[in-house]
Each structure stands twice: as structure tokens, then as C-alpha cells.
N, C-alpha and C positions, 0 to 999 in steps of 0.2 A: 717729495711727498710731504715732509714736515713743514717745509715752507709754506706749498699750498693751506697745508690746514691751520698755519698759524694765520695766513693773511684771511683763509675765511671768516676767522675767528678776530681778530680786528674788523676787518671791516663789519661783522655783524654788530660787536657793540659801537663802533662809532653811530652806525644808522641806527642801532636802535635806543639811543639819548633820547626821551623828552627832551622840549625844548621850550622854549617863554620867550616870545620873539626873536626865533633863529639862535637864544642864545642858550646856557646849558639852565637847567634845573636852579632858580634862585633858596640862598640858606637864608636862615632864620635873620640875617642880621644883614642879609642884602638889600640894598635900594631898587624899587622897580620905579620907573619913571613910565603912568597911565597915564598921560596927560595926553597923549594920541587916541586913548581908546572913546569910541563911540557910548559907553557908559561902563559905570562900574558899580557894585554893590557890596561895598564895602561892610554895612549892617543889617543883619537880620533885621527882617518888615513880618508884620502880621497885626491882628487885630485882638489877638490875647497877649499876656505875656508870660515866656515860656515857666514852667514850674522851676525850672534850676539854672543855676550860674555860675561861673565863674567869673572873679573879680579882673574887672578889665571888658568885660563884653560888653555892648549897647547894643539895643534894641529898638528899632521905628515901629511906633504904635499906630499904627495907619488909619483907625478912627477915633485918633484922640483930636482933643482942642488945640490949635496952633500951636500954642504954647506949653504944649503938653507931650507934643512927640516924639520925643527921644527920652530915652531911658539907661541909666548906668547900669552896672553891678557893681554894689559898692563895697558888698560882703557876700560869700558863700549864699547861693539861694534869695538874694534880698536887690532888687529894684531898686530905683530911685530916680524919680522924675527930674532931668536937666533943663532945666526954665530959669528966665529972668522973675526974680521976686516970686517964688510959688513956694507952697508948702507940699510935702507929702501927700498929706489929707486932703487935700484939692485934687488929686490925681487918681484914687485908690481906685481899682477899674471894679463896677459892680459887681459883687457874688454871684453867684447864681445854684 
């Protein structure tokens, strides 16, 4: 009887692993290789930009000017347009 219930008890966590193509659950310092996948979205898109951030985040500003579409966090809470030759102030998305 103890057998029985330990094998049920294996086999339920085996089957029930997430998985990330077939394989176990990827950590924080693992490589995933997308270059299979039919897309990926790797940065937050929209047409505001969000009120807060942490440093390290980008953001796609989807009706900005070409050279205005992506976006840093470069400090706590604070933007910053990633363009060739641009300022800030060429960027600033209107108040409202």
C-alpha cells in the first residue's frame, strides 16, 4: 500500500511540472533560445507611457515618430526616449 501511494505521489508531480518547450520551468539566469517561435513580445507596447518604472524596463510607444519608439527606464518613474541624435524634449508625450 505504501508503494502504491508513493508512486501515485511521483507520478502526480512529475506530470504535473510546467513546462517551456517540453523542458522544466526556465530560472532567472537561464538561456531560452525563441528564435523558433512565430513572434515574441518581449516590450511592453501602448500609446501612453505607463506612470511607473523600474530601471531596466522599455517600453514601445506605438504612436510615436519612428525615431521616437522605444523608450528606457533610466531611473525610478523616469522615461527616456532611445533615438539616434534626439533630445528628451523632442519626445515629451502631450499633457492632457
Amino acid at each position: 500500500m505504501k508503494a502504491l501511494l508513493l508512486s501515485l505521489v511521483i507520478v502526480s508531480c512529475v506530470f504535473g511540472q510546467s513546462s517551456v518547450d517540453g523542458d522544466r520551468i526556465p530560472t532567472a539566469t537561464a538561456r531560452i533560445n525563441n528564435s523558433g517561435a512565430l513572434s515574441t513580445k518581449p516590450v511592453k507596447a501602448g500609446t501612453s507611457l505607463p506612470a511607473t518604472c523600474s530601471v531596466g524596463e522599455f517600453y514601445n510607444k506605438t504612436d510615436a515618430a519612428a525615431n521616437a519608439v522605444l523608450y528606457a527606464c533610466t531611473a525610478t518613474n523616469t522615461w527616456t526616449p532611445q533615438g539616434p541624435g534626439t533630445t528628451a524634449a523632442e519626445f515629451e508625450p502631450a499633457q492632457s
